[in-house]
N, C-alpha and C positions, 0 to 999 in steps of 0.2 A: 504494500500500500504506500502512496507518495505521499508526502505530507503536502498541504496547501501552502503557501509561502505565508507566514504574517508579517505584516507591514505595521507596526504602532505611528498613530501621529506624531507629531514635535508635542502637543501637549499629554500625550501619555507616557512620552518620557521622559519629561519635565518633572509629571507624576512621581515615575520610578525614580528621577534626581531625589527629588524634594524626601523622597519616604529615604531614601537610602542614608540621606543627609541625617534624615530625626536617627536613625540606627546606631549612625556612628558617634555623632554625639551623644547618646541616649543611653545606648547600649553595647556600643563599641564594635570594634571594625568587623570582627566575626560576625556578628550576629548583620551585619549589612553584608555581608558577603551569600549569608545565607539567604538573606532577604531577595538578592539578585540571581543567585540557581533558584528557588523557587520561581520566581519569577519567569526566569529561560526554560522553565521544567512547564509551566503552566501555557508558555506560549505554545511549546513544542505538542501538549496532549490539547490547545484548540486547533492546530494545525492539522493533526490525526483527524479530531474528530470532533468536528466546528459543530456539530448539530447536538453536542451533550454539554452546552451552556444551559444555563437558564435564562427561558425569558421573558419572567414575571417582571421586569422591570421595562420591555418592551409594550408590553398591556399597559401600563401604569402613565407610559410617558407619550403612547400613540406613538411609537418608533418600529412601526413592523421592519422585524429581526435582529435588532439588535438584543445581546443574548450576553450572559454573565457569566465566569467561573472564579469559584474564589481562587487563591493564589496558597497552596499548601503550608498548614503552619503557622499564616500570616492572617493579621483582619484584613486584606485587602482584595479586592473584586477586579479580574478585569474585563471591559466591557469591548464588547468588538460585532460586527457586521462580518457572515460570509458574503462575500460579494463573487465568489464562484473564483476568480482569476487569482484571487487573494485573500487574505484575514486581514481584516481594517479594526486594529484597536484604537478606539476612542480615547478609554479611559483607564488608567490602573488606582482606584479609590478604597481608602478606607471606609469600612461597610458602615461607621458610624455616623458619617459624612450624609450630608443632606443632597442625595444621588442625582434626583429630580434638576436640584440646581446647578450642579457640576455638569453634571451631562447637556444641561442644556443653554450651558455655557458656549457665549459668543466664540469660545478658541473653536469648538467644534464644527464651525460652517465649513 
C-alpha cells in the first residue's frame, strides 16, 4: 500500500513550532523530541489511512471532510482534508483549545 503524500500548511507548522517550543521550555528537550516522532508517527498513519480520522468536528464546523486524529501520547489533534493527490493539514491543536476558532482562523484560507 502507498502512503498518500501529507502536505501540513505554514500555519500547522507554526502549530508544531509553537507546541515544540512550550516542550522544551516546559519540559525539556526530550520530551519535545518526543512530541515531534509522535507527531511524524501521526502524519505517517493519516497518510496510510486518511479515512480513520474523525470527523465530528467537520459536522460541527460545516467543513465537509475535514477529519481529526489525535497525535499519540500528546493533547494534541491534527486536523487535515484528503484531497485525493495529497493530505492537506490544517491544523496541529491542542484539544483544549477552542477548535471552532482556530480552525476557522483567517491563516486557513
Amino acid at each position: 500500500m502507498t502512503a498518500t503524500p501529507v502536505v501540513p500548511r505554514r500555519v500547522a507548522l507554526r502549530d508544531i513550532d509553537e507546541a515544540v517550543a512550550y516542550y522544551v521550555v516546559e519540559v525539556g528537550d526530550e520530551a519535545a523530541l518526543r512530541f515531534i516522532e509522535a507527531v511524524e508517527k501521526t502524519f505517517a498513519r493519516i497518510g496510510r489511512h486518511p479515512a480513520s480520522g474523525s470527523p465530528r468536528d467537520a459536522v460541527e464546523l460545516n467543513l465537509p471532510g475535514l477529519r481529526a486524529m489525535p497525535v499519540t501520547r500528546h493533547p494534541h489533534l491534527v486536523f487535515y482534508v484528503d484531497r485525493g493527490s495529497h493530505i492537506d493539514v490544517w491544523r496541529v491543536l491542542h484539544g483544549e483549545r477552542d477548535i471552532p476558532a482556530w480552525i476557522r482562523s483567517p491563516d486557513n484560507v
